[in-house]
C-alpha positions as a LaTeX table, in Angstrom:
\begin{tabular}{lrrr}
\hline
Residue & $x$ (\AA) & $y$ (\AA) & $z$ (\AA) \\
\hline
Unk1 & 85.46 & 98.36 & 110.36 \\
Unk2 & 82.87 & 100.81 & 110.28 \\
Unk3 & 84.17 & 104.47 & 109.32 \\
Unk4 & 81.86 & 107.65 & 110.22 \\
Unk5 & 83.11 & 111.00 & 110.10 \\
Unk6 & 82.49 & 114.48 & 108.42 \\
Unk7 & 81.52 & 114.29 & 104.81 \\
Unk8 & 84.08 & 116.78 & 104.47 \\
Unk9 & 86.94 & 113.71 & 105.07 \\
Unk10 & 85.79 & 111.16 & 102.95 \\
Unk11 & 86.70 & 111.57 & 99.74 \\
Unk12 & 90.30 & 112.80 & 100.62 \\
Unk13 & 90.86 & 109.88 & 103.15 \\
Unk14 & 89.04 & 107.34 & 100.58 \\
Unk15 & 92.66 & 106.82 & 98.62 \\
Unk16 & 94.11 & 105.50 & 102.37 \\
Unk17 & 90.76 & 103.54 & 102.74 \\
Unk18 & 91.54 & 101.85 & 99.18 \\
Unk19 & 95.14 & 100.52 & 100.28 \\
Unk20 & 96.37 & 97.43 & 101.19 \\
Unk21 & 97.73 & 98.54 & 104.60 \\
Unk22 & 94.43 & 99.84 & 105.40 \\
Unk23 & 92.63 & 96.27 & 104.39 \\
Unk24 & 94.85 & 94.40 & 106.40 \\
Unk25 & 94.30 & 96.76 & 109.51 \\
Unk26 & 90.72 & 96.80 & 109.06 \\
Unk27 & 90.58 & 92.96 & 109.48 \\
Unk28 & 92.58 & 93.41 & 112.60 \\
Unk29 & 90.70 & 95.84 & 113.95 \\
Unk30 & 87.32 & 94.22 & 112.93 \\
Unk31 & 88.77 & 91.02 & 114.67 \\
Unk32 & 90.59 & 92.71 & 117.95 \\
Unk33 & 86.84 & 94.32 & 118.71 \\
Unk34 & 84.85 & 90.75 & 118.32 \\
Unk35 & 87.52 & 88.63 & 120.43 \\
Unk36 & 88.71 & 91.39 & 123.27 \\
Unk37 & 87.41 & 94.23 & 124.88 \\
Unk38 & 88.75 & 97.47 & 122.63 \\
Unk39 & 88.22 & 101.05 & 123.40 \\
Unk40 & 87.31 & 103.57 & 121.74 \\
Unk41 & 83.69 & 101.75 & 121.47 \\
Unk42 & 83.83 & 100.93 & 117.73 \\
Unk43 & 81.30 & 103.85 & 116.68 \\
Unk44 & 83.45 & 106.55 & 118.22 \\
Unk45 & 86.92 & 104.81 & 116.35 \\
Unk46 & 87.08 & 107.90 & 113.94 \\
Unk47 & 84.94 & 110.52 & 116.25 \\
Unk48 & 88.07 & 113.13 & 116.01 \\
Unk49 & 87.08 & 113.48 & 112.15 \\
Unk50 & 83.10 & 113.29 & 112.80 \\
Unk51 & 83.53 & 116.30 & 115.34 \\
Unk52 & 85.77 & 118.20 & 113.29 \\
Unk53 & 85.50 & 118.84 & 109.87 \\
Unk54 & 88.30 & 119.30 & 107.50 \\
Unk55 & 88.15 & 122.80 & 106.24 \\
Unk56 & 87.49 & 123.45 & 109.87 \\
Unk57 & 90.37 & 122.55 & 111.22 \\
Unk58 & 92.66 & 125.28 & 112.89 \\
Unk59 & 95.20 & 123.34 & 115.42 \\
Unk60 & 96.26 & 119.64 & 115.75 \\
Unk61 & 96.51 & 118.08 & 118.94 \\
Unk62 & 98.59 & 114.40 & 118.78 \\
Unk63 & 98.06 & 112.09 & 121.09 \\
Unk64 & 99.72 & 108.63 & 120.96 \\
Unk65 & 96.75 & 106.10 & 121.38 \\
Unk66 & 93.53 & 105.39 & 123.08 \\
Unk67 & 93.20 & 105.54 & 127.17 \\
Unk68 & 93.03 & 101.80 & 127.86 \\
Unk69 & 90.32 & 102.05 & 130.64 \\
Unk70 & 86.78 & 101.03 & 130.82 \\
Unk71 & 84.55 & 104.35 & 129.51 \\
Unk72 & 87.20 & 106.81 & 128.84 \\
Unk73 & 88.18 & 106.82 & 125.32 \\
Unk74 & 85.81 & 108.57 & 123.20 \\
Unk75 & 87.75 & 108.65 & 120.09 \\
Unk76 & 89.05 & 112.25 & 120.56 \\
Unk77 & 93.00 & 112.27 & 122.05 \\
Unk78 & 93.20 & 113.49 & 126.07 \\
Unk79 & 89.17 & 113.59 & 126.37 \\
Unk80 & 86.90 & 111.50 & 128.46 \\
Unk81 & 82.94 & 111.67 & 128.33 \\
Unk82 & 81.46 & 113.53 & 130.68 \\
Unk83 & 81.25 & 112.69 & 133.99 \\
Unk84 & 84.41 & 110.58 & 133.82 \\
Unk85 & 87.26 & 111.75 & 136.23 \\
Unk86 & 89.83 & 113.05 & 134.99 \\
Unk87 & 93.25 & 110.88 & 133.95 \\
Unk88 & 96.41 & 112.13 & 135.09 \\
Unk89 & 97.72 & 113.85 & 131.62 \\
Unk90 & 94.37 & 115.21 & 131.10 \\
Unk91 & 94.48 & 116.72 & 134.65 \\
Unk92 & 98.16 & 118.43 & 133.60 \\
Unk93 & 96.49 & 119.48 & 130.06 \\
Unk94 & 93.10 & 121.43 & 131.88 \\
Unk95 & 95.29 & 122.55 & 134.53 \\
Unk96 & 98.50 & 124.18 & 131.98 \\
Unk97 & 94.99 & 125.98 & 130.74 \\
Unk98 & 93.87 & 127.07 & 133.46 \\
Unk99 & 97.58 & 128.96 & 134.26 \\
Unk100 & 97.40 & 130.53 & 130.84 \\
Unk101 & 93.88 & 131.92 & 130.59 \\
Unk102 & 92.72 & 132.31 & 134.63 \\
Unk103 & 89.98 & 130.14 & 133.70 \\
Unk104 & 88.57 & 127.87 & 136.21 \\
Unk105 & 89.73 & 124.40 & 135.40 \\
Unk106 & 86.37 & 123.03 & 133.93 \\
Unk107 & 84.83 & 120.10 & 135.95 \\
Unk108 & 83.86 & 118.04 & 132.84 \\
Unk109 & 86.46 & 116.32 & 130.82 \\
Unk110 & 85.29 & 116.11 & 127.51 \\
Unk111 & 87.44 & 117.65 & 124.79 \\
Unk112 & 84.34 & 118.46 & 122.20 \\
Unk113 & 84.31 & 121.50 & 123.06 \\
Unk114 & 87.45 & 121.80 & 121.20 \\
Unk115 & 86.98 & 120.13 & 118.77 \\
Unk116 & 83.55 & 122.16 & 117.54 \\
Unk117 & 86.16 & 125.11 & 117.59 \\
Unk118 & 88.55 & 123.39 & 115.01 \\
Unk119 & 90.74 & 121.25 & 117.16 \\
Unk120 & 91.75 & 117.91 & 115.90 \\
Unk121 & 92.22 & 115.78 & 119.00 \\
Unk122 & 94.14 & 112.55 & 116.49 \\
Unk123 & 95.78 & 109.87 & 118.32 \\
Unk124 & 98.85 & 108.64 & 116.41 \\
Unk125 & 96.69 & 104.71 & 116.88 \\
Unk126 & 92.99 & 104.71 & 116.81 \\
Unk127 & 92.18 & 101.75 & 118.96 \\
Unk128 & 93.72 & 100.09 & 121.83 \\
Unk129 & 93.02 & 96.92 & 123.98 \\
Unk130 & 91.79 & 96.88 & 127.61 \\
Unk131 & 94.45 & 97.51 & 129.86 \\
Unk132 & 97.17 & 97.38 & 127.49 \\
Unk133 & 98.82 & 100.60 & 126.55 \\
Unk134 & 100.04 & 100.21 & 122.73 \\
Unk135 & 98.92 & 97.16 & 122.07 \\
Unk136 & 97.61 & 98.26 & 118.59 \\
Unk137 & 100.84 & 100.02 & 117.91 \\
Unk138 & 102.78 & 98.94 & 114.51 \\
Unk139 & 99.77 & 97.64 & 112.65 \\
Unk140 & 98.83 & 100.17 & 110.02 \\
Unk141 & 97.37 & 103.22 & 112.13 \\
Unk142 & 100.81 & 105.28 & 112.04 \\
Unk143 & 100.78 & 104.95 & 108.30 \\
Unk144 & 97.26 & 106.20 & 108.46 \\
Unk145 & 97.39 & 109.04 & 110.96 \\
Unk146 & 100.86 & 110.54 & 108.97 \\
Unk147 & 98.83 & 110.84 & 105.79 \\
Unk148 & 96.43 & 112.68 & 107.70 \\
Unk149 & 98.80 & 115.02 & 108.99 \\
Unk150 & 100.68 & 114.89 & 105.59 \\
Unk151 & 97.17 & 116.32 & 104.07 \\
Unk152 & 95.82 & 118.86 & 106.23 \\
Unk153 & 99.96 & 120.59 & 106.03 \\
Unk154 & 99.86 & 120.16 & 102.22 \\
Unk155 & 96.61 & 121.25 & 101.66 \\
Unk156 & 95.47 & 123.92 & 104.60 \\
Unk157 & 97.52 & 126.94 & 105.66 \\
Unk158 & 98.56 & 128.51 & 109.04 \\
Unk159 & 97.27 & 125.50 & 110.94 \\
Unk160 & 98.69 & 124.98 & 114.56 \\
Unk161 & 100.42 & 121.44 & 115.48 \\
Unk162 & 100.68 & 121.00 & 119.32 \\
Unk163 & 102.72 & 117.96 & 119.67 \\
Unk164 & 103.93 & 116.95 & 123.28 \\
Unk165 & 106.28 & 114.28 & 123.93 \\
Unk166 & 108.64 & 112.58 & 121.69 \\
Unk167 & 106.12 & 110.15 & 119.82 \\
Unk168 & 104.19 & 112.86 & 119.09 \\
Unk169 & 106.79 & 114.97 & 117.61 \\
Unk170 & 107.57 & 112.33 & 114.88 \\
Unk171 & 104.93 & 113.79 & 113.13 \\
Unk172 & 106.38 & 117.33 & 112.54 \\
Unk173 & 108.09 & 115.48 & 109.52 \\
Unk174 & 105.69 & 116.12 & 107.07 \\
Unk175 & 105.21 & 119.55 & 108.42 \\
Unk176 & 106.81 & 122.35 & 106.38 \\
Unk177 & 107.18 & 124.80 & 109.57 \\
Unk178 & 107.26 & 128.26 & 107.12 \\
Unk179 & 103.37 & 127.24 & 106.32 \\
Unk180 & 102.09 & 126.10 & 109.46 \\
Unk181 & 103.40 & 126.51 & 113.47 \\
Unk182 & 104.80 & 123.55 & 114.91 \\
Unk183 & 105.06 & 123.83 & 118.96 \\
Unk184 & 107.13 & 120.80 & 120.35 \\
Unk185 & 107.12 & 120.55 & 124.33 \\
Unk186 & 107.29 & 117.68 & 127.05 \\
Unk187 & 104.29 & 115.12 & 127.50 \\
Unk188 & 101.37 & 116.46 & 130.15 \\
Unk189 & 102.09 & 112.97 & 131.21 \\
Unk190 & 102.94 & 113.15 & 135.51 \\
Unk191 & 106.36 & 111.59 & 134.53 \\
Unk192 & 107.42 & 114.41 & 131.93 \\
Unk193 & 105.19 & 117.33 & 132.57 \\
Unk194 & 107.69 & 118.83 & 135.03 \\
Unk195 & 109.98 & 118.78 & 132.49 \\
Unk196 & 108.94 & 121.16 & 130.07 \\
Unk197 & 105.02 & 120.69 & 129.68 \\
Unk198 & 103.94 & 123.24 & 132.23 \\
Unk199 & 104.68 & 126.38 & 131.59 \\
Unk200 & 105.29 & 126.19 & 127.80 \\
Unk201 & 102.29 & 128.56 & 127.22 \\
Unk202 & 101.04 & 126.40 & 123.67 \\
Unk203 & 97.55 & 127.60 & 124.20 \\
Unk204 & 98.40 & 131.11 & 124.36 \\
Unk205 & 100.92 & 131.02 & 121.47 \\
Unk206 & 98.76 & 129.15 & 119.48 \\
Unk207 & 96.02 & 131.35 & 119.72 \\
Unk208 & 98.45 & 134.29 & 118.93 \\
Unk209 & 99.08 & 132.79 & 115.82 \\
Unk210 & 95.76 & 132.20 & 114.57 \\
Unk211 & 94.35 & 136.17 & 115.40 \\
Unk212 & 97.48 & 136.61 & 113.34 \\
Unk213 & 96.72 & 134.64 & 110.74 \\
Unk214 & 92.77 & 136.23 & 110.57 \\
Unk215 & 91.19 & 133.19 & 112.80 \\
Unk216 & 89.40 & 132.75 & 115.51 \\
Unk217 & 91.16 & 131.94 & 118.59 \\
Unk218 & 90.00 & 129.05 & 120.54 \\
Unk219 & 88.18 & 129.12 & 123.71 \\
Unk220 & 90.14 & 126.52 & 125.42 \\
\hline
\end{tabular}
C-alpha cells in the first residue's frame, strides 16, 4: 500500500507504519484493491493527511468509512469530487451550513476547501469495497485512525473534534476535553439528522472557539 501525505505526517505516523497491525492491513488492503473494486482510488487512500498538514490542523471532522459508490470517495470524509451530486449526509452537512452562516449552499461538493483551512476530514476506515458499507471495518484501520486522534490531542492544543453519530464519538476517548473542544451531535445521515444534527450550530461554535483561542476561523 502506497502512503502519500504531508511531509509534516510522516515521521510521527512512521511508528504505526512499523507495526504489525499495520503490515497485516497493508497486505489486505494491497490485496482487496487488486481482486475487487475499492474506493477511495488507491492514490487518494491517505488524501485527508496530503491536504492537511499536521501543524495545520485546527478541527477534526470523523467520518466512519469511505462512500461505497463509483467516483465519490476522494479520501477526505463527507466530500465528493467536483461535479459529483451530492449524497444524502453530505446534502444535511452543506445545508446545517448554510442555516448557520446565510451562505448559499455551494453547488460543488468537494470538501478541500476545508481541508486547505485546517480541517481534517478522517474516516474512522480508510478504504471500503464497492457497494458494501463497512466491509473494511475490524481490520486494522480503527487502531490506526485512534492513534491519529490520540496524537494530534496529545500533541496540538485547542483543536476542535466534530464527531456526529455514535461511531464517531468513540473517538472522544483519547480526547482530554479541558485541552481541546469536543462537540458530540446526531449523524447528518437522513435517518438521524432530525434528531439532533440540524440545528446543533457545530460550525458556529467551533469557530467561536478557535477566534478564542487566537485562530482563524474557517470559511465553511
Amino acid at each position: 500500500m502506497q502512503v502519500h501525505l504531508s511531509p509534516s505526517w510522516l515521521p510521527l505516523l512512521q511508528p504505526e507504519f512499523d507495526k504489525p497491525y499495520f503490515t497485516e492491513l497493508s497486505a489486505f488492503v494491497h490485496n482487496e484493491y487488486r481482486t475487487t473494486r475499492c474506493y477511495p482510488p488507491a492514490r487518494l487512500v491517505f488524501n485527508a493527511f496530503e491536504q492537511c498538514a499536521f501543524e495545520d490542523v485546527k478541527v477534526v471532522i470523523l467520518g466512519q468509512d469511505p462512500y461505497h459508490g463509483a467516483g465519490q470517495a476522494e479520501g477526505l470524509c463527507f466530500s465528493v469530487a467536483d461535479g459529483v451530486p451530492h449524497p444524502p449526509s453530505l446534502q444535511n452537512i452543506l445545508r446545517e451550513v448554510a442555516d448557520e452562516t446565510g451562505a448559499p449552499v455551494p453547488t460543488s461538493g468537494s470538501l478541500l476547501r476545508w481541508a486547505h483551512q485546517g480541517v481534517l476530514l478522517l474516516n474512522a476506515t480508510l478504504t471500503v469495497r464497492e457497494g458494501q458499507a463497512g466491509s473494511h471495518q475490524g481490520r486494522g484501520w480503527e487502531t490506526f485512525t485512534d492513534a491519529v486522534v490520540r496524537l494530534l490531542a496529545e500533541r496540538r492544543e485547542h483543536l476542535v473534534f466534530l464527531l456526529w453519530g455514535s461511531y464517531a464519538a468513540r473517538k472522544a476517548a483519547v480526547v482530554d476535553p479541558a485541552r481541546h473542544l469536543i462537540l458530540r451531535s446526531a449523524h447528518p445521515s437522513p435517518l438521524s439528522a432530525y434528531r439532533g444534527f440540524f440545528g446543533n450550530h457545530h460550525f458556529q461554535l467551533a469557530n467561536d472557539y478557535l477566534v478564542q483561542h487566537g485562530k482563524q476561523p474557517v470559511v465553511w
